[in-house]
C-alpha angles and dihedrals in degrees: 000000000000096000087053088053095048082055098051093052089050085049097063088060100054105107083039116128086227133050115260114263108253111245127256142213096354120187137189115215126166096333097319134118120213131182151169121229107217092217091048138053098211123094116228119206138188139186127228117214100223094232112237114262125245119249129222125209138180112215124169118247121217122210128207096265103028091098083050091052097043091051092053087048090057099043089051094049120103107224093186094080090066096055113123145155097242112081096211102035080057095047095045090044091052097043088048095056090040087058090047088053101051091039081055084060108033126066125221107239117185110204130178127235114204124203092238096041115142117242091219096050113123141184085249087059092040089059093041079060096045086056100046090048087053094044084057095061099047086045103110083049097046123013091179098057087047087054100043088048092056089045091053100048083047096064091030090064095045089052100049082043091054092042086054088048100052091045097058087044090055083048093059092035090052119093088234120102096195085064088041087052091046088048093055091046093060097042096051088033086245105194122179114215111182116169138205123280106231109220150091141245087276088057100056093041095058081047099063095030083059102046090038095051090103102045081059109116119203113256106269119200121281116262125195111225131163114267126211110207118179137179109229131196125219107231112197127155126233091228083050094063101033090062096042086059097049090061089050110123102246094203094068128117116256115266118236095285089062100242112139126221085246109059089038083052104046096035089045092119085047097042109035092076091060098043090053090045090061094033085060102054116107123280125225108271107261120261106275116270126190120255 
């Protein structure tokens, strides 16, 4: 980048009667670049915009026939070697084959997100691009494929732009003001940044000791009362859940076990039986209330 900037500022001398005055004492200091001309007194100093980083993602990739595939792994497993006694050994042990199965299907996929990339910009565009670059190379050799392929990327690119158009419009003419909300985001470029709270445990607990000093009560003396304790059963139905599963939003992120609305979506008649049967286990007795 320095180097670029030395040879603007000899460009702007090049129809000069004399040669440009080689800089001096030139520093770089928090992005910026600083220098003294040898035929001037004066400094001249520029700042260098720090240009935003790419980021690199790993999304899984789904084929035609992967929620096919996932749905005959389930119907051929055998749930009854997971059972256990413990509620939470079974549950971990189901969620975890459930993740190795989908990981079996899907295919990890890193892509790369650039700061200036287009909204509307689509794999069929992409393509369109690939095609245009190809047909450059192969230019001096054949000038009409050349044409048709920029033809082609032209159109390619109003149609993807009038696709992207239609769809936030749908967004602010919906009822729902989830889509209105998601609409407004993409036309004013609306980004979240939240960043990490720095901290420990101690930190958290002095927290909470400070904002809830004045919920504390004093002690009071200490009453016997009768206590009613009872075990109690979960009852949940296995059409219940299936159907609960099916209206699941396939496009949201995974939860903290790592199971995606999607699998949960498509695998809701296999995987509805195994999920009642660990909704149903009993549930630890509730703390002890007087009567």
């Amino acid at each position: 980048m320095a180097f670029l900037l030395i040879c603007f500022h000899f460009a702007a001398q090049v129809f000069s009667e004399t040669l440009p005055a080689l800089p001096q004492d030139v520093l770089f200091d928090n992005w910026q670049v600083t220098w003294t001309s040898a035929s001037e007194e004066s400094t001249v100093t520029y700042t260098v915009r720090k240009p935003a980083p790419v980021i690199t993602k790993t999304v899984k990739t789904w084929s035609d026939g992967a929620s096919q595939q996932l749905q005959d792994c389930f119907d051929r497993t055998n749930w009854g070697i997971f059972e256990h006694r413990d509620l939470n050994v079974f549950t971990d042990s189901v969620l975890c084959y459930i993740k190795h199965c989908t990981d079996t299907v899907t295919v990890d996929k890193p892509i790369r997100i650039y700061p200036n990339q287009k909204p509307w910009m689509t794999r069929e565009v992409h393509w369109l691009l690939e095609e245009r670059d190809t047909a450059l190379s192969l230019r001096s050799e054949d000038e009409a494929l050349y044409s048709t392929a920029r033809a082609n990327l032209r159109r390619g690119i109003i149609e993807a732009q009038l696709a992207y158009k239609r769809r936030i419009e749908d967004h602010l003419d919906s009822n729902n003001s989830q889509q209105v909300w998601q609409g407004v985001q993409h036309l004013t470029n609306y980004r979240t940044t939240i960043g990490a709270a720095e901290g420990d445990a101690s930190l958290a607990e002095d927290l909470n000791t400070f904002f809830a000093r004045f919920e504390s009560e004093p002690p009071e003396a200490a009453t016997s009362h009768p206590t009613v304790r009872s075990s109690f059963t979960l009852i949940l139905k296995e059409h219940e859940l299936r159907h609960t599963m099916w209206t699941i939003n396939s496009s949201k992120a995974a939860g903290p076990d790592g199971v995606t609305g999607r699998v949960l979506k498509d695998c809701a008649d296999q995987l509805a039986g195994v999920f009642t049967r660990s909704s149903t286990s009993p549930l630890p007795s509730p703390p002890s209330h007087p009567v």
